[in-house]
DOTORGU-336027 format. One record per residue (C-alpha): residue in one letter; residue number from 0; x, y, z. Coordinates in Angstrom, 3 decimals, decimal comma, m for minus. Example, Ala and Ser with C-alpha at 12.3 -4.5 7.8 and 13.67 -1.06 7.14 Angstrom:
# DOTORGU-336027
 aa   i       px       py       pz
  a   0   12,300   m4,500    7,800
  s   1   13,670   m1,060    7,140
This chain:
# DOTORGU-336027
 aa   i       px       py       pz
  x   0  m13,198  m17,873   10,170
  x   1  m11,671  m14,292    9,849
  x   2  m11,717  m12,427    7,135
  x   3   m9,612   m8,931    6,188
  x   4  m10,106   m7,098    3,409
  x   5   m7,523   m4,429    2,084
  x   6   m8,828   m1,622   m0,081
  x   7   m6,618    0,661   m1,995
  x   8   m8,695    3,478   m3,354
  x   9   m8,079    5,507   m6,298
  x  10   m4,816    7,493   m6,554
  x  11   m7,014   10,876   m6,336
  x  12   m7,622    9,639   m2,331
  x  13   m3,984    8,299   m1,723
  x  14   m5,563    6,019    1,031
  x  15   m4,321    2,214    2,210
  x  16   m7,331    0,789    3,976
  x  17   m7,404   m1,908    5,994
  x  18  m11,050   m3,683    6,862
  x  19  m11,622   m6,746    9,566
  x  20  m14,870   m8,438    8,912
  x  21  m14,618  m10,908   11,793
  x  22  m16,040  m10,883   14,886
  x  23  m11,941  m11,073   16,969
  x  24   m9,871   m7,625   17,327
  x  25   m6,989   m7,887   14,772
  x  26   m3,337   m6,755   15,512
  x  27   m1,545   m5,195   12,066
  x  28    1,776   m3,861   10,507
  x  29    2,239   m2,857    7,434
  x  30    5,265   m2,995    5,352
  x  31    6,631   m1,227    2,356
  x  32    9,819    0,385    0,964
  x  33    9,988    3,559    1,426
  x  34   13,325    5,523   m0,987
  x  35   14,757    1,703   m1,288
  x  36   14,607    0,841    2,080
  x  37   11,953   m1,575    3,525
  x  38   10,159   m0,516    6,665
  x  39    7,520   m1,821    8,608
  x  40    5,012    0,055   10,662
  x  41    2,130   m0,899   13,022
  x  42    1,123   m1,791   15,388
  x  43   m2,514   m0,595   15,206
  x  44   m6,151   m2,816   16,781
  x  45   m9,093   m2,904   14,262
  x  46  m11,885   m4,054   15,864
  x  47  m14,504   m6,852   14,852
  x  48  m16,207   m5,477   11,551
  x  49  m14,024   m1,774   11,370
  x  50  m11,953   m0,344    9,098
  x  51   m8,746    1,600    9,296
  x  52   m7,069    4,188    6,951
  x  53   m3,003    3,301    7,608
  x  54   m1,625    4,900    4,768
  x  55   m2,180    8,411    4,332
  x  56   m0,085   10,044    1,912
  x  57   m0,001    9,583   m1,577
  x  58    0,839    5,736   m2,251
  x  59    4,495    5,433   m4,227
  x  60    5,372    1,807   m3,010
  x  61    4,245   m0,941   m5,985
  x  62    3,366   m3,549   m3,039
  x  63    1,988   m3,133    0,412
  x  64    2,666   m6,320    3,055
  x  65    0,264   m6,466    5,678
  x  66    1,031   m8,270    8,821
  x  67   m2,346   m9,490   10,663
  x  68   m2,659  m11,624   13,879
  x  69   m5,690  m12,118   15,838
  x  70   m4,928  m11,387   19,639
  x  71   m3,547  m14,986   20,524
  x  72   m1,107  m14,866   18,186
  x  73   m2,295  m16,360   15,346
  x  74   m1,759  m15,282   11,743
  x  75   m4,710  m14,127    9,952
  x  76   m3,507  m14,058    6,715
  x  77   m0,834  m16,226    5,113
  x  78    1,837  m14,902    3,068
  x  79    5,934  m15,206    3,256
  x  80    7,330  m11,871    3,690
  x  81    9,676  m11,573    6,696
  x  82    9,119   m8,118    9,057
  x  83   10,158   m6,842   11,675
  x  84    7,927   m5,956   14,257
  x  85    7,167   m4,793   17,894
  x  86    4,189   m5,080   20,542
  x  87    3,963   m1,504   20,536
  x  88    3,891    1,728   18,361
  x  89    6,726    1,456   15,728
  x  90    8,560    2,597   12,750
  x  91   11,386    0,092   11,904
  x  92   13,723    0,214    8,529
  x  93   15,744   m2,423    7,538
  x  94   14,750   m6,032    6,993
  x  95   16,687   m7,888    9,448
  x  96   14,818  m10,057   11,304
  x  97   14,661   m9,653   15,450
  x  98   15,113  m12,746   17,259
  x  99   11,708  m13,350   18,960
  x 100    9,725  m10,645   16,740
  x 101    6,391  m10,596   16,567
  x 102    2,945   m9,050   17,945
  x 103    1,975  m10,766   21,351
  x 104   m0,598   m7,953   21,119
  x 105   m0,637   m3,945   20,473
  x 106   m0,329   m2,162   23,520
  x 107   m1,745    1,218   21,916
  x 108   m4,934    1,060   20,478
């Protein structure tokens, strides 16, 4: 069983943390709009029982997706928000999806 847990802090620490309490390395992309535009970024490893600050900056977005897939490609958690992604480093705006999208596995730790 894998479990994530995402923990947004108070507004004073303007943080977006991401935690994987499993024992399997996790792939992840976030997702958010950004000035009315919806962009997805990733793609980051969190290892078995780590957590990960992906969001920085002061949080303006009302909803955060998150986009996690263990490294054979399964989802880790469920949800039904369509994103773009790619098996490497990214920053993609726009929703349209890519034919064959997804995260095989994140080539940058």
């Amino acid at each position: 069983m894998t479990a994530l847990t995402i923990l947004p802090v108070a507004a004073a620490d303007a943080q977006f943390a991401v935690c994987n309490q499993s024992f399997d390395v996790a792939n992840l992309a976030l997702g958010r709009y950004v000035r009315d535009t919806f962009e997805t970024r990733g793609c980051w490893t969190v290892g078995p029982n780590q957590c990960v600050d992906r969001i920085e900056e002061e949080l303006d977005a009302r909803y955060v997706y998150v986009f996690a897939q263990d490294v054979f490609g399964k989802p880790l958690l469920p949800g039904g928000v369509a994103m773009r992604l790619a098996p490497e480093r990214f920053v993609i705006r726009g929703r349209a999806r890519l034919p064959g999208a997804g995260l095989s596995g994140c080539a940058v730790p």
